[in-house]
N, C-alpha and C positions, 0 to 999 in steps of 0.2 A: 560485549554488545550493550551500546546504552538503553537505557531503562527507563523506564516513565517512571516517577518518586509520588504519582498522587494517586491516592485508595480508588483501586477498581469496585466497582460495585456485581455483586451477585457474578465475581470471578469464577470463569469455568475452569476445568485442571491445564495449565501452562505448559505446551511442551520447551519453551525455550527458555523458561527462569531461571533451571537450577547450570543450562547451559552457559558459559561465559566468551570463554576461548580454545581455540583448537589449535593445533598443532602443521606445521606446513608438511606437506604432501612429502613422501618419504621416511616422516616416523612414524614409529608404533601408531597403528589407529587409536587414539584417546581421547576423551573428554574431559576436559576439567573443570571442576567444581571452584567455585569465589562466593561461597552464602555470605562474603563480608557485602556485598552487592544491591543486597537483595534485605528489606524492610519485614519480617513475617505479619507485622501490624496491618501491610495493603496487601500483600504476596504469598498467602500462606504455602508453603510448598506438599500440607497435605489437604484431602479431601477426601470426603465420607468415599470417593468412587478412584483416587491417587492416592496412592498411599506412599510412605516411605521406603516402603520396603520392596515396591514396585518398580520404583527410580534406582532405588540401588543394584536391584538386579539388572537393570537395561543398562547402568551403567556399567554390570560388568559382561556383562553381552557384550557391548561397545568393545572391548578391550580385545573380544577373539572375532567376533564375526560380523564387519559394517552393514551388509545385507539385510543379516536378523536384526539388527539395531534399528533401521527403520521398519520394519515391521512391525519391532515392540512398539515405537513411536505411535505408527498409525492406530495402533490398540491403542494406547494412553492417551490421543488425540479423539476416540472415538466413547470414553468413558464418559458417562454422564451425559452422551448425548443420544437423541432418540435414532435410531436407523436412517437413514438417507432411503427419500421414497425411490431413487432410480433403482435402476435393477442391480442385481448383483455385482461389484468390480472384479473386471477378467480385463487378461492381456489380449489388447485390443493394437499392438504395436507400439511402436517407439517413433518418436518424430522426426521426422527429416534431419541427418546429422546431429543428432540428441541423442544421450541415452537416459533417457528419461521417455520409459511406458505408459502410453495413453490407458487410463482402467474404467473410465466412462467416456459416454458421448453425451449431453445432457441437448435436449431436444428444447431448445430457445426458442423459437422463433413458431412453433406450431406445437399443438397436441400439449396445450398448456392455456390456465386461464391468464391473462395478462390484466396486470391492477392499472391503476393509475398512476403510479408513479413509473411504471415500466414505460408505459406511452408516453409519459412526457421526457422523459431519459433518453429514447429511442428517436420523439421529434426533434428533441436540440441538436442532438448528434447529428441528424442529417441534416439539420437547419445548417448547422454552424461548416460542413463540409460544403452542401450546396452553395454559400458565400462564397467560399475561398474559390471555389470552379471561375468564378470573377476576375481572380487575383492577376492571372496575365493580362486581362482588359483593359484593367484601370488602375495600373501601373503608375503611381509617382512616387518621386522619391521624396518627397513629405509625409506619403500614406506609408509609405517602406521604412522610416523611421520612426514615425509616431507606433507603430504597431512591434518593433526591435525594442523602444523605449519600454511599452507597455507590456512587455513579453519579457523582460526581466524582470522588473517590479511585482508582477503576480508568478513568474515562475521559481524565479530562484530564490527573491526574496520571501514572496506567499507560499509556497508550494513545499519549495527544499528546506526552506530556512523555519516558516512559520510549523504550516500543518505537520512538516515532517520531523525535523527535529527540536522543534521548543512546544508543537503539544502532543503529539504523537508517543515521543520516546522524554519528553524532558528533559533534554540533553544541556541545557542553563535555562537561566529565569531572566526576565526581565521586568523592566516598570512594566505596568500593567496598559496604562496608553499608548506604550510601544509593540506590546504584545498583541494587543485588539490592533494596533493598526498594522502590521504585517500581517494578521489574521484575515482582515478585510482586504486586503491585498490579496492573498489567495483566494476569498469568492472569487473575485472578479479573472479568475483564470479558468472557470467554468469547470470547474472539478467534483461540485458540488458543493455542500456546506460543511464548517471546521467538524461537527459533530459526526458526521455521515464519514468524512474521509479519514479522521483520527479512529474511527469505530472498527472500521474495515483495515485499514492497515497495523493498528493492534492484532484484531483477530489474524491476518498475516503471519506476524509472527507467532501468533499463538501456536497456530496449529502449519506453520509453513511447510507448504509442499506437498501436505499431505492431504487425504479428500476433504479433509474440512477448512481448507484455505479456501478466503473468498474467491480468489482467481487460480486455481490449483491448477499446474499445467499440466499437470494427469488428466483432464476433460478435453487434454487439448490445446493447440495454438489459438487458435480465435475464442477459444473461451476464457481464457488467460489472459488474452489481448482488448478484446471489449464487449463481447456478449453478456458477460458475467454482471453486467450494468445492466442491462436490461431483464433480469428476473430474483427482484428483489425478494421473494417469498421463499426462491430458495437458496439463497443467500442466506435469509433470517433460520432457515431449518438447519444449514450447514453448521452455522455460527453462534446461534442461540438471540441474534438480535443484537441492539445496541446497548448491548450490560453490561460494558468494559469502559463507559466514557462518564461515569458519575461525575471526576473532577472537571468540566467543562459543562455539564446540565446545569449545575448547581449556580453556573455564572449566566445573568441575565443576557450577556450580551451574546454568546452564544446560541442562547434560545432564540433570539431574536434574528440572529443572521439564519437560524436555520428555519423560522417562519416564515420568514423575508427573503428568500437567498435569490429566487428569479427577477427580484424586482432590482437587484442593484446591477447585476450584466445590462436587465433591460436598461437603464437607466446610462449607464455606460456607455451603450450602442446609440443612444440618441443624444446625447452629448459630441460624441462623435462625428454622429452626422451633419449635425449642427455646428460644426466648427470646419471640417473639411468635405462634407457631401457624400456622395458614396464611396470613392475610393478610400476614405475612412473607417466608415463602416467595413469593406470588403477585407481589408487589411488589418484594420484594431481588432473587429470581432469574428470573422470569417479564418484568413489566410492565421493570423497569427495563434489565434485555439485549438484550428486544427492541428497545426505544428507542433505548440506545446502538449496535448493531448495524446498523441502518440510518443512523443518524448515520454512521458509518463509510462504512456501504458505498454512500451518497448521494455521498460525498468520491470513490469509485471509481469511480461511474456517471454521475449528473447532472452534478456540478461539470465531467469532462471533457466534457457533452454540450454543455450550455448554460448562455447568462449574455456576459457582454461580454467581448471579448478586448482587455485593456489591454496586453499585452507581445506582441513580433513575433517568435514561438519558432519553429525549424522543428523542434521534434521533438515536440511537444504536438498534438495535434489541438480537443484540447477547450479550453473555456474558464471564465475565472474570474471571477465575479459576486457580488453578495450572499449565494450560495451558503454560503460559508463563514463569514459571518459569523453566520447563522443556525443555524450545526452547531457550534457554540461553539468551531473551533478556535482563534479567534483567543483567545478568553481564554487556555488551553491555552500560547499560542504566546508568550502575554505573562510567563506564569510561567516559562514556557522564558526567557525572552530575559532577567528580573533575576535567575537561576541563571549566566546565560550568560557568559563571559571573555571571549568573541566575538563581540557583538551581529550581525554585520555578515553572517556564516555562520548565526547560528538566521534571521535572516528568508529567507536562500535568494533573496535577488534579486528580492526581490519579490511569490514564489509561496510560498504556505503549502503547498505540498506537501511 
């Protein structure tokens, strides 16, 4: 699994660090260890609340019982952190052709205070669908390429390439002009800003799958798929907040896109209009956001839900199928890998994640 290489700050305990690779479906259930991987200067692998001798026994749980393995997990994923205010987790079923058991409901949308960042999270999202309802109206095919053109530049280039793997997991370096401008390439894919989306999909794998994943699809399909965007407080209580994204605060320019981040879409969209009128706009920042948007958020939801599990992970609930071949990451992942000085860390083991 490739790995971010820059010092986390005020790191909670890891459940996927000392995990590397796993073994294809049919052997012995195992886990295996590579600390050659792994820096203990950014990563320590203990804490006052993880200890070593707690990993080694999950690790040898792993060996007889996959079941109990994720359970120790969700313990070790649950150290050091304060209780989750929801009620108790209980078997609440399993999802439609998943085996994977819903153990909360988390009540989004009502019976909760909603801040300001949730409303505005919540208006984009139906701004940016209400456009696209346009999309058959004002149909050209100037607007239907300008928006295909623009739909790669911030998806695969900003999104796959940038937020995901060159700041997210580190998977190579680049010049640093080249790296801010794929980064501002992903604003402009309305995902949010590099800070907010490298935060959450670190914590991802922090604690993947289990209740303390931002998008955990034990809450659920639609919580997994795009609610989980709309209650950022308890998002901050699952995950501890944004304390895993030190090496990217510390760069101005960062701070800056994440001050600034609504002003550059906006900006985008009136560019837009100004050059081709609405069908621009309905197509550059309507049809084509929504699109990529759930490209995304199908990557958070379905691909963990279902599809075949070819690798014996115990920290993954979901599994990976043709899923992602269809949601273009692997193009994405290919451009990533002849950028790459490390082929062997952009594939991550296996998993396009």
């Amino acid at each position: 699994m490739a790995l971010m290489t820059s010092p986390l700050t005020k790191s909670k305990p890891c459940l996927f660090l000392p995990f590397t690779h796993a073994k294809k479906l049919g052997s012995p259930p195992a886990i295996l260890l590579n600390y050659g991987h792994y820096n203990p200067k950014f990563l320590p692998l203990t804490t006052n609340k993880c200890k070593k001798e707690k990993l080694s026994s999950l690790l040898d749980a792993s060996n007889k019982n996959y079941s109990s393995t994720k359970k120790a997990l969700q313990v070790v994923a649950d150290a050091g952190n304060a209780p989750l205010s929801e009620a108790e987790p209980r078997n609440l079923g399993k999802i439609f052709l998943s085996d994977v058991v819903v153990r909360r409901r988390r009540q989004v949308f009502w019976g909760r205070k909603w801040n300001s960042s949730d409303i505005v999270n919540a208006g984009v999202i139906s701004a940016v669908h209400f456009l696209s309802l346009f999309g058959p109206f004002y149909f050209t095919w100037p607007a239907f390429w300008v928006a295909l053109g623009i739909g790669i530049v911030t998806g695969l280039l900003g999104i796959t390439l940038s937020f995901h793997r060159n700041l997210s997991h580190r998977s190579f370096k680049l010049p640093k002009w080249l790296e801010y401008f794929f980064a501002y390439c992903g604003v402009q894919a309305l995902q949010r800003d590099p800070i907010f989306w490298v935060s959450t999909h670190r914590h991802h794998h922090q604690f993947c799958d289990s209740e303390r994943d931002p998008h955990s699809p034990t809450e659920g399909f639609w919580f997994s798929h795009i609610t989980w965007l709309f209650d950022n407080n308890y998002i901050t209580e699952k995950c501890g907040g944004q304390n895993n994204v030190g090496d990217l605060e510390k760069q101005p320019f960062y701070k800056f896109m994440q001050n600034t981040y609504f002003l550059h879409p906006i900006a985008l969209g009136v560019l837009l209009y100004a050059v081709g009128g609405f069908p621009f706009l309905v197509w550059g920042m309507g049809v084509r956001t929504a699109l990529a948007l759930h490209i995304t958020w199908l990557i958070n939801s379905a691909s963990h839900l279902w599809g075949k599990r070819a690798w014996n992970t115990a920290t993954c609930l979901g599994t990976i199928g043709g899923l992602r071949c269809l949601l273009l990451e692997k193009v994405g992942i290919i451009i990533t890998m002849l950028l790459n000085t490390q082929p062997d860390m952009a594939w991550n083991g296996g998993r396009l994640t």
